[in-house]
N, C-alpha and C positions, 0 to 999 in steps of 0.2 A: 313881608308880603307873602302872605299864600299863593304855593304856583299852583297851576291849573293842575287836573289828571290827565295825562296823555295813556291809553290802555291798546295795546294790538288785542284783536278776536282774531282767533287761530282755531282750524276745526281739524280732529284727529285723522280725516277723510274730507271729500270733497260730497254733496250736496247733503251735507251734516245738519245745517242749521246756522250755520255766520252770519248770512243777512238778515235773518229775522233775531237772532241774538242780540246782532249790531243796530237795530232801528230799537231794540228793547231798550237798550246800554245807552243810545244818543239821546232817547225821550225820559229816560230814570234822570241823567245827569244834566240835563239841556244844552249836552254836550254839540261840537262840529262832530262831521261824519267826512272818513274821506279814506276813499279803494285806490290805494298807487300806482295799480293793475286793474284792466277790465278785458276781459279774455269774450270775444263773443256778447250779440246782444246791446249792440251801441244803441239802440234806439231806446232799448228798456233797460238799462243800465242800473247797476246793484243799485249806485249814488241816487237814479231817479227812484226807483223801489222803496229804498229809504226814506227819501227825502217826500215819499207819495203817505207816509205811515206816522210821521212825525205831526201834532200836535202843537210843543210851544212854536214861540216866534224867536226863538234865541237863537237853535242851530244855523248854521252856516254850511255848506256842503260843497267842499273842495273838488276844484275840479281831479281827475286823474292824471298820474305823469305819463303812465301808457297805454293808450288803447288802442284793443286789437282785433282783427275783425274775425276772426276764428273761434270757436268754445274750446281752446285746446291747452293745454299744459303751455305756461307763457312764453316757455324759450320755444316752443314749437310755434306757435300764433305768432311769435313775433318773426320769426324765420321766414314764415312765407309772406307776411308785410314787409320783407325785405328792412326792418330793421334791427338792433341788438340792443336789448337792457341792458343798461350801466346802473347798477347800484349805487354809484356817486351821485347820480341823475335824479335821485331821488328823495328829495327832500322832504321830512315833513314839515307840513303847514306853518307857519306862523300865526300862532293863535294866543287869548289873553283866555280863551275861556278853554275848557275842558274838551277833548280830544278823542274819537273813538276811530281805530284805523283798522279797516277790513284786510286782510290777507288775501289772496288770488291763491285759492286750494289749500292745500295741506302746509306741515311747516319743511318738507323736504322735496317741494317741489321745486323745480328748474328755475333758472330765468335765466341762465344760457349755459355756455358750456362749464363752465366754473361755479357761479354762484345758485344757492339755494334760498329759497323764501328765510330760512334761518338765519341765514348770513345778514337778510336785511333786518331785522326783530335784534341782533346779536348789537349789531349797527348802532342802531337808536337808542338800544339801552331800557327799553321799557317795560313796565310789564305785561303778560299778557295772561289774558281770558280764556280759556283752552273749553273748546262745545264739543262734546261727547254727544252721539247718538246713541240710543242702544237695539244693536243688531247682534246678533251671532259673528263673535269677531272686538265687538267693540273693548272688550276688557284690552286683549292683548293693543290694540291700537291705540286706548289712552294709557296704557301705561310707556309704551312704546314713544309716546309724545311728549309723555310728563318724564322719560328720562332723558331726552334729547334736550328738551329746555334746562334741564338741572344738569346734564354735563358741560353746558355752555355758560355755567350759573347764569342764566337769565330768570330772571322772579314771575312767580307764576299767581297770580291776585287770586284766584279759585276755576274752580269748574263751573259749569254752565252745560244739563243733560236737557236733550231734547226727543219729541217725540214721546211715543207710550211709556210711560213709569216702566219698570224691571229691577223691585227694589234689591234683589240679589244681586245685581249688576253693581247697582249704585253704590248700596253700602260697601262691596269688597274694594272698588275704585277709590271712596272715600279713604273708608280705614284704610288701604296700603301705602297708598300717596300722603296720607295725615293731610289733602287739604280741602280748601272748607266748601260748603255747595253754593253758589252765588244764588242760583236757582233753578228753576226746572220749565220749561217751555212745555207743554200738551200736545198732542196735537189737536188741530184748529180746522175746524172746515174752509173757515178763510180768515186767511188773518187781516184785520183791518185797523184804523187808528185806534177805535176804540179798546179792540183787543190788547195794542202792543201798550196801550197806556194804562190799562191792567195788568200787564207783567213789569211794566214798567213801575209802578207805586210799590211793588212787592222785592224789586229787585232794588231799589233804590234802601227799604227796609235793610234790604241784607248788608248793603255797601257800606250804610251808615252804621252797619255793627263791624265791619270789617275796619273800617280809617273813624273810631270814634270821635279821635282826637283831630279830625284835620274836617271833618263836619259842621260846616252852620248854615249852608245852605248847598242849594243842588249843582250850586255853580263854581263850591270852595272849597273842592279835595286838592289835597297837597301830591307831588308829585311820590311815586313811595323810591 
């Protein structure tokens, strides 16, 4: 029996492009979507965002295990809601179908005094989708990101660049890391279902060149 994909989106900075990455990746794959963390914004929440951009009728969209009413780095948000993140606490979903799990900031961000968003990604064993923007900076902070997942060997499925092209950026990130470009996001004056189901037909292209063998339909990647 083919198991589902479960994939974390991890961005090398914080208003990078994860949730519009992650509504790409949920509607490519007719994946579940589900943020473990929501930091700030309960009422519009990433999961409703998502879940506003999505298309089929397959996904599923997990509630959160913490939410917090601050916009703030999670062990700070959760400090002044008076509670503490346990990473035991946090499970992912049980699901039969394919899985796409948003991160809460960077991959070395807090979630209290001890543990880092890495530690949960390290956790679960999965791999992850690593969204580069390109700014002034961004080289050194995806490489910065693609060495912190490869010292922890955690498997890194590709990159995912968003925002205006910078093909000098891109190719040197390509070639140094050796890994492969999932796809590229534009930017969008507004991104809406139709748009992400457009990035979504093209990104689904790339994944089926990525898991050949574990491809027969959008609902039957193998776990890598």
């Amino acid at each position: 029996m083919i198991k589902p994909l479960h994939l974390v989106v991890a961005g090398i900075s914080t208003e990078i492009g994860k949730t519009v990455t992650s509504a790409v990746l949920t509607e490519a794959l007719q994946a579940d979507y589900w943020k473990p963390i929501q930091s700030g914004d309960l009422t519009d929440s990433d999961r409703r965002t998502v879940q506003s951009l999505i298309s089929n009728t397959v996904s599923v969209f997990h509630p959160e295990a913490y939410s917090l009413r601050q916009p703030l780095s999670p062990h700070a948000a959760a400090a002044l809601d008076g509670v503490e993140i346990r990473p035991d606490a946090i499970q992912v979903p049980t699901t039969e179908n394919n899985l796409i799990i948003e991160l809460a900031g960077g991959l070395m961000v807090p979630l209290n005094d001890r543990d880092l968003n890495i530690d949960l990604v390290q956790r679960w064993g999965l791999p992850v989708v690593l969204v580069s923007k390109n700014y002034l900076g961004s080289i050194n902070h995806t490489l910065l990101s693609v060495e912190a997942l490869r010292s922890r060997r955690i498997p890194i499925l590709g990159l995912v660049f968003n925002g205006e092209p910078t093909p000098a950026t891109e190719d040197f990130i390509l070639q140094y890391t050796n890994l492969p470009c999932i796809g590229r996001i534009g930017w969008e004056e507004e991104v809406t279902k139709a748009v992400v189901s457009r990035y979504a037909a093209v990104f689904r292209d790339s994944l089926t060149a990525l898991l050949p063998k574990t491809l027969s339909s959008p609902s039957s990647f193998s776990s890598l």
